[in-house]
C-alpha positions as CSV (number, residue, x, y, z in Angstrom):
1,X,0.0,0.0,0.0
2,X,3.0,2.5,0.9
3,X,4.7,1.3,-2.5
4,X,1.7,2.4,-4.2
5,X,1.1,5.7,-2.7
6,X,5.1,6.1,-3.5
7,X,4.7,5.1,-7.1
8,X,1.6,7.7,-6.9
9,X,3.5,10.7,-5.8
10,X,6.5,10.0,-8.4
11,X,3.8,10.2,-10.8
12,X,2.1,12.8,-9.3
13,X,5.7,14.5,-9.3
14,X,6.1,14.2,-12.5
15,X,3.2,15.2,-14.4
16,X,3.5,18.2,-12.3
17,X,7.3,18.9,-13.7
18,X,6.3,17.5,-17.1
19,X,2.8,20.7,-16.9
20,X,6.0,23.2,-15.2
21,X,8.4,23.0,-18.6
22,X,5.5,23.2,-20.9
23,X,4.5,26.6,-19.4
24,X,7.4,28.3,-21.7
25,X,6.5,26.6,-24.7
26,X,2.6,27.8,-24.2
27,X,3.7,31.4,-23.4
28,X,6.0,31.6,-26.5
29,X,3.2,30.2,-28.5
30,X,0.8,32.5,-27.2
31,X,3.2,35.3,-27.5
32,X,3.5,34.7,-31.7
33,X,0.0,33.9,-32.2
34,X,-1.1,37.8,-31.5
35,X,-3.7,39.2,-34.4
36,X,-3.2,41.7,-36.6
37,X,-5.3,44.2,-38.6
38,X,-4.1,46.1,-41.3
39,X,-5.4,49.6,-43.0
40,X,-4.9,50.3,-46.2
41,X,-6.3,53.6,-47.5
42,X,-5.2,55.4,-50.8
43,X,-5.7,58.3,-52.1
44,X,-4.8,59.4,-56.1
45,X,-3.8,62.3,-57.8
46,X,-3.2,63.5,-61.5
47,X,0.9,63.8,-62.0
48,X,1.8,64.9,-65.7
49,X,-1.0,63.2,-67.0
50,X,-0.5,59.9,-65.0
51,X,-2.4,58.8,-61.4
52,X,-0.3,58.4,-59.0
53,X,-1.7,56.6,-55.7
54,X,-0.8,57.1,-52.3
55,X,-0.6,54.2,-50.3
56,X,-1.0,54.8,-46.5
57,X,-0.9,51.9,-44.4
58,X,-1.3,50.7,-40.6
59,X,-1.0,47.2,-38.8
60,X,-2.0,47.1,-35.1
61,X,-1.4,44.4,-32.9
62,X,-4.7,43.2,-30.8
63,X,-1.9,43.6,-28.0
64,X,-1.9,47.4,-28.3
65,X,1.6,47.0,-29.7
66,X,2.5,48.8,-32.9
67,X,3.3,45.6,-35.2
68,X,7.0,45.9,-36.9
69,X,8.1,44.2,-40.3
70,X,7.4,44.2,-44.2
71,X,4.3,45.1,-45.8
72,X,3.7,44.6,-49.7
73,X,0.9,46.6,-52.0
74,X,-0.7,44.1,-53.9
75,X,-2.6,44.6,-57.0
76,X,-4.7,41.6,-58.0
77,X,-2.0,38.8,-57.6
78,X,0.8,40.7,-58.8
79,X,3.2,42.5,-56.1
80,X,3.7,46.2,-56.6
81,X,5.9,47.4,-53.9
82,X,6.8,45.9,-50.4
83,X,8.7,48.3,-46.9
84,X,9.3,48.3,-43.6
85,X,7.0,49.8,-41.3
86,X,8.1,52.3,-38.9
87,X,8.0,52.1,-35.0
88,X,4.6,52.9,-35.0
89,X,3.4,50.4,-37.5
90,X,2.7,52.7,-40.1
91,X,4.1,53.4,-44.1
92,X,3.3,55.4,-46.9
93,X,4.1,54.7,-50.8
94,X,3.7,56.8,-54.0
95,X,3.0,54.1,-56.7
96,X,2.2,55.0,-59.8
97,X,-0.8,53.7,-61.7
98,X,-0.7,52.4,-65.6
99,X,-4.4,53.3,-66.9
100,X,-7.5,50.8,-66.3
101,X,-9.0,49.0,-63.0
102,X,-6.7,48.3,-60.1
103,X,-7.4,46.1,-57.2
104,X,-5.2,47.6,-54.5
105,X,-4.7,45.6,-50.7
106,X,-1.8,45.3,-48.7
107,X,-0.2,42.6,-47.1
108,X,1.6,42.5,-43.8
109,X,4.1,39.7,-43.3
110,X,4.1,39.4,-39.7
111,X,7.0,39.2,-36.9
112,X,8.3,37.3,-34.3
113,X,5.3,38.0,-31.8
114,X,2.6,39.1,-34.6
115,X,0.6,37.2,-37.5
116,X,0.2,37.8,-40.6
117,X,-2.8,40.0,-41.9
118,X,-4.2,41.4,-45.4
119,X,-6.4,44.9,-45.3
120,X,-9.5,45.3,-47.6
121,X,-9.3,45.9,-51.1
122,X,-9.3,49.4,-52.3
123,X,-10.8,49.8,-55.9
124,X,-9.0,52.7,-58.2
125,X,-9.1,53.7,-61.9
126,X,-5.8,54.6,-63.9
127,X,-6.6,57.3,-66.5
128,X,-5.4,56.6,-69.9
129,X,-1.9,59.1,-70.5
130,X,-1.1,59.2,-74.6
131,X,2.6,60.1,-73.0
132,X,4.4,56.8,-73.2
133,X,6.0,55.6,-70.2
134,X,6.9,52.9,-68.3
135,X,6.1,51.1,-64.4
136,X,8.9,48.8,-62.4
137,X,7.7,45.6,-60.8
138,X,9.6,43.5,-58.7
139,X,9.4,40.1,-58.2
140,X,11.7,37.5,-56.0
141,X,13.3,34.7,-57.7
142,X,15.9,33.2,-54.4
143,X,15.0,33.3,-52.0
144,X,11.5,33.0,-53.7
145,X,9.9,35.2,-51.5
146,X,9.6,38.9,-50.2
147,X,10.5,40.4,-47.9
148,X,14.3,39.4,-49.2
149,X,15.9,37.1,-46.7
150,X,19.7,36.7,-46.4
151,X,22.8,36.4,-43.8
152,X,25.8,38.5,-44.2
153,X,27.7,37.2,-47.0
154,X,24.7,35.5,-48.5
155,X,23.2,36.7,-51.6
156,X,19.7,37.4,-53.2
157,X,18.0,37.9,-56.7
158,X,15.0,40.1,-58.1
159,X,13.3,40.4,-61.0
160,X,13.3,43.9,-62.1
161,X,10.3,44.1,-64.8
162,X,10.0,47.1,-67.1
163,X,5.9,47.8,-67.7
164,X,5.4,49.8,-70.8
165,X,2.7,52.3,-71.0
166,X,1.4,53.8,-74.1
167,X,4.6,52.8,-75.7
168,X,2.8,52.9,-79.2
169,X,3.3,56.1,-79.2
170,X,7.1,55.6,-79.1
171,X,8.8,57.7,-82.1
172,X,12.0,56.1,-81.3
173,X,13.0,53.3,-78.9
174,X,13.1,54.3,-75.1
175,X,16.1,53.6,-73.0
176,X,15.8,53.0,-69.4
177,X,18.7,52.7,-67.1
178,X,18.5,50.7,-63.3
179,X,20.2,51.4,-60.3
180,X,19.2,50.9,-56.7
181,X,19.6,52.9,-53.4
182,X,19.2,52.2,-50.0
183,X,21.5,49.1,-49.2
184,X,23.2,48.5,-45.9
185,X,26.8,49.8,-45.8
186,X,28.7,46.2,-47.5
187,X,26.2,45.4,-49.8
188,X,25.9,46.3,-53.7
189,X,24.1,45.8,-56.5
190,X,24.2,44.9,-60.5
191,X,21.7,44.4,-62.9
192,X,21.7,42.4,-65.5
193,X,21.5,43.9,-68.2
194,X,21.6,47.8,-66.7
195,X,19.9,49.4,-69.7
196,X,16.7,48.1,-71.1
197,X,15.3,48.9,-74.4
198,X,11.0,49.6,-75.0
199,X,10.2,49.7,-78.7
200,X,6.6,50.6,-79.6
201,X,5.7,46.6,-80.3
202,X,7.2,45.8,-76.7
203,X,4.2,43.6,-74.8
204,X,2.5,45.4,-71.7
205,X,1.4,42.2,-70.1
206,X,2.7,38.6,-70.2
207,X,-0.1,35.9,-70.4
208,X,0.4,32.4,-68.6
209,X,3.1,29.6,-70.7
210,X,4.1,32.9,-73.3
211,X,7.3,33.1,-74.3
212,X,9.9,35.8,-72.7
213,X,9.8,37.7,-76.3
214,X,6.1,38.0,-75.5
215,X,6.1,39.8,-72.3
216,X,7.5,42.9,-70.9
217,X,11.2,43.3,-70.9
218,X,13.2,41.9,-67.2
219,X,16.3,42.6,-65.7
220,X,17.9,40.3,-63.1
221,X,18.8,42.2,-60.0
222,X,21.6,41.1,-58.0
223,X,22.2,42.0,-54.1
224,X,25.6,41.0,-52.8
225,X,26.1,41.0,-49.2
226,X,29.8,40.9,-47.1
227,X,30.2,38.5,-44.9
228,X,32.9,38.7,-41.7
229,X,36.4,36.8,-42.8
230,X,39.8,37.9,-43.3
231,X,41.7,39.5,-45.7
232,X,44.6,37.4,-45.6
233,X,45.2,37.4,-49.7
234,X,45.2,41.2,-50.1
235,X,47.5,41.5,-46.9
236,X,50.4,39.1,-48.7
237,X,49.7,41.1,-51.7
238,X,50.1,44.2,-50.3
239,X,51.2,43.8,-46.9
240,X,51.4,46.9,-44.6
241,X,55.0,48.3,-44.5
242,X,56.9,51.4,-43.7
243,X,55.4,53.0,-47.6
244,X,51.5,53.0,-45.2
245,X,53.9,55.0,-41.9
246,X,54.7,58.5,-42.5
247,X,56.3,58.2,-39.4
248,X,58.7,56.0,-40.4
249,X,59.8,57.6,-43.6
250,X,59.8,60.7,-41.6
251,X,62.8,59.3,-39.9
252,X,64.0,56.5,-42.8
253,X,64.3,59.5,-45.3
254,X,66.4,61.8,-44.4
255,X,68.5,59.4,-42.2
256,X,69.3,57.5,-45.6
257,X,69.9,60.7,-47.5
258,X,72.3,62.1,-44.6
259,X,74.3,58.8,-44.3
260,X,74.6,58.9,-48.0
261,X,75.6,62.5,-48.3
262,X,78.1,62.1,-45.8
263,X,79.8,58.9,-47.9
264,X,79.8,61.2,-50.4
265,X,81.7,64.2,-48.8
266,X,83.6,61.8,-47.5
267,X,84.5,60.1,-50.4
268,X,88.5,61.3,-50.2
269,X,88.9,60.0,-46.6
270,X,88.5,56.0,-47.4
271,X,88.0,55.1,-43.6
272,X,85.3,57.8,-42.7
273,X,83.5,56.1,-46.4
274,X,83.8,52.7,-45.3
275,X,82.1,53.6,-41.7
276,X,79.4,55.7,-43.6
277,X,78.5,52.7,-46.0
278,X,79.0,50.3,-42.9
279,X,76.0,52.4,-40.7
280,X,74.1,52.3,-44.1
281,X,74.4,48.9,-44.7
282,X,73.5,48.2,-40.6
283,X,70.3,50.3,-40.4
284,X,68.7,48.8,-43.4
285,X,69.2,45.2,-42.0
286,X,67.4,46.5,-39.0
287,X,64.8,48.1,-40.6
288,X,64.4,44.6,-42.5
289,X,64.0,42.7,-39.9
290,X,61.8,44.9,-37.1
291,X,58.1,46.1,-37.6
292,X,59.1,48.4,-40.6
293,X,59.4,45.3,-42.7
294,X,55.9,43.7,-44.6
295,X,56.6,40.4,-43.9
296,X,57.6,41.2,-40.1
297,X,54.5,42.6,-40.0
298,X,52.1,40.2,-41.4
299,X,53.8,37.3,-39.6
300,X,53.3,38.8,-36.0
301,X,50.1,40.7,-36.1
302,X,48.4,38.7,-38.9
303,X,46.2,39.7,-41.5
304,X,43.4,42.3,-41.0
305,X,39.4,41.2,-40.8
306,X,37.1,42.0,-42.8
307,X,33.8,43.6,-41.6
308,X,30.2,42.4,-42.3
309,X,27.3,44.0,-43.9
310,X,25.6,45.1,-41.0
311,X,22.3,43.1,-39.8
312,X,19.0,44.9,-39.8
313,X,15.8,45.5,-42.2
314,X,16.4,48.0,-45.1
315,X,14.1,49.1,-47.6
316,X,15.8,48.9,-51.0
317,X,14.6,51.7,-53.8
318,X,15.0,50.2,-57.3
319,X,14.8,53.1,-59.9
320,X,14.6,53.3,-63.9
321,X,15.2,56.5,-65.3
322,X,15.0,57.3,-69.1
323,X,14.6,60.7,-70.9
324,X,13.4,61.9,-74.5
325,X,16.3,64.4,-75.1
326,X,14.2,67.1,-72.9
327,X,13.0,65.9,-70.0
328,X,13.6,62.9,-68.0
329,X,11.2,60.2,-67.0
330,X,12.1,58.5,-63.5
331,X,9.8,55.6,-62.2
332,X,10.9,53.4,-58.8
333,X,9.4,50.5,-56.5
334,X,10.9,49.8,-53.3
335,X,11.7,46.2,-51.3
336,X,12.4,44.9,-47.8
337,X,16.1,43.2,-47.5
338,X,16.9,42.0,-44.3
339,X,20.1,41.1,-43.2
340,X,20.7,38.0,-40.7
């Protein structure tokens, strides 16, 4: 009977321990299971003949915490432009609108403590421009997902598509140029190709299984990051030596030019020559082998690290910029890159 009321308790004990380290697991659970509601409103506006919409939107936590992370503008089920929100949970976008029907919502992503949520969708018109133009659309290839995910030395790709816009009113072909701003110190960019060419007959849209010649022109965006290591090939290359210490050839200088200038005077007096050349000789074999020397100094305080591209989330501005030969026509869409 005591055995039994023994064996009880263990399992009494137990259970008990086993409910105790579960508590964590629920908490954490509970703490990354908070909902989310997110506002999208827009508002549009005529700019040289196009719309442009501005995209205001909010994500609050049912917590009363302002929610932080990515949030993408959606139109229908392509991806227009995608930031970070700011401490208060909030973001605003300029987008610009090609003309028709467009069925705006945003997306938020969601954090570490914070789901996921998608606002209601916000119906606006594109008026029809006879200016042609174009819109940039970006779209991840790897990782295949936005926001853009990588670890310091890691590296991702985007699509960068060119939208033409009442290109048949092209008299000549169009010419648009990439670059990107807004990448963590470390990091850089490159497009390939940089410069994209719209002709009149270039496709606005790309229907499902066409060929790429049937769709609107891309450009392959690649984001290189800098991971931490050493730079122990650049420093054999070019190790540091007395040519990086002005210090030193403040002294080596004239030091070499005085013990050669008094060899020369000297030159008629054969012992005083010999001593000069002698000194000479005996302060270039120490400065060969003390910290002047490159190799002295690689060997005992070895090569220099490298930093890494600082962790964090950025957003990235991807802009194309063409001009007619009077003025110049700049479109843009922005993305989230975080950095692990």
């Amino acid at each position: 009977m005591r055995g039994m009321k023994c064996r009880n308790l263990r399992l009494d004990w137990v259970a008990g321990l086993s409910l105790v380290l579960a508590l964590p697991a629920f908490s954490a659970a509970a703490a990354q299971s908070i909902a989310t509601q997110t506002t999208l409103n827009v508002e549009t506006h005529d700019q040289s003949g196009r719309t442009q919409a501005t995209a205001s939107v909010s994500v609050a936590g049912m917590d009363g915490n302002a929610a932080s992370g990515a949030v993408i503008i959606e139109d229908g089920n392509r991806q227009l432009e995608s930031f970070a929100l700011n401490g208060d949970g909030q973001a605003t976008s300029v987008i610009t609108l090609p003309a028709g029907n467009h069925a705006l919502r945003a997306f938020y992503t969601g954090d570490v403590s914070h789901q996921s949520s998608i606002s209601a969708t916000t119906n606006v018109t594109g008026q029809a421009s006879s200016t042609p133009n174009f819109a940039v659309t970006l779209a991840a290839v790897a990782p295949s997902t936005l926001p853009l995910s990588v670890t310091a030395g890691g590296s991702g790709t985007i699509a960068v598509t060119l939208v033409p816009q009442d290109n048949a009113a092209l008299t000549a072909p169009m010419f648009v140029t990439l670059s990107c701003s807004g990448l963590p110190a470390l990091a850089s960019c490159a497009f390939t190709p940089e410069s994209i060419e719209i002709l009149p007959t270039t496709p606005a849209s790309c229907p499902s299984g066409s060929p790429a010649t049937n769709c609107p022109p891309v450009s392959s965006m690649l984001i290189q990051t800098q991971g931490q290591g050493t730079a122990g090939k650049a420093m054999l290359s070019h190790p540091r030596g007395v040519h990086d210490n002005p210090f030193a050839l403040a002294i080596l200088l004239p030091g070499m030019l005085g013990l050669g200038g008094l060899a020369w005077g000297a030159r008629r007096r054969r012992w005083l020559s010999r001593l000069a050349l002698v000194a000479l000789l005996g302060l270039i074999t120490t400065l060969g082998t003390t910290a002047c020397n490159p190799l002295y100094y690689y060997y005992n305080h070895g090569p220099t690290v490298t930093p890494a591209t600082p962790s964090g989330t950025f957003t990235v501005t991807v802009t194309g910029q063409s001009t007619n030969g009077v003025t110049a026509i700049t479109n843009s869409s922005t993305l989230v890159l975080t950095v692990q």
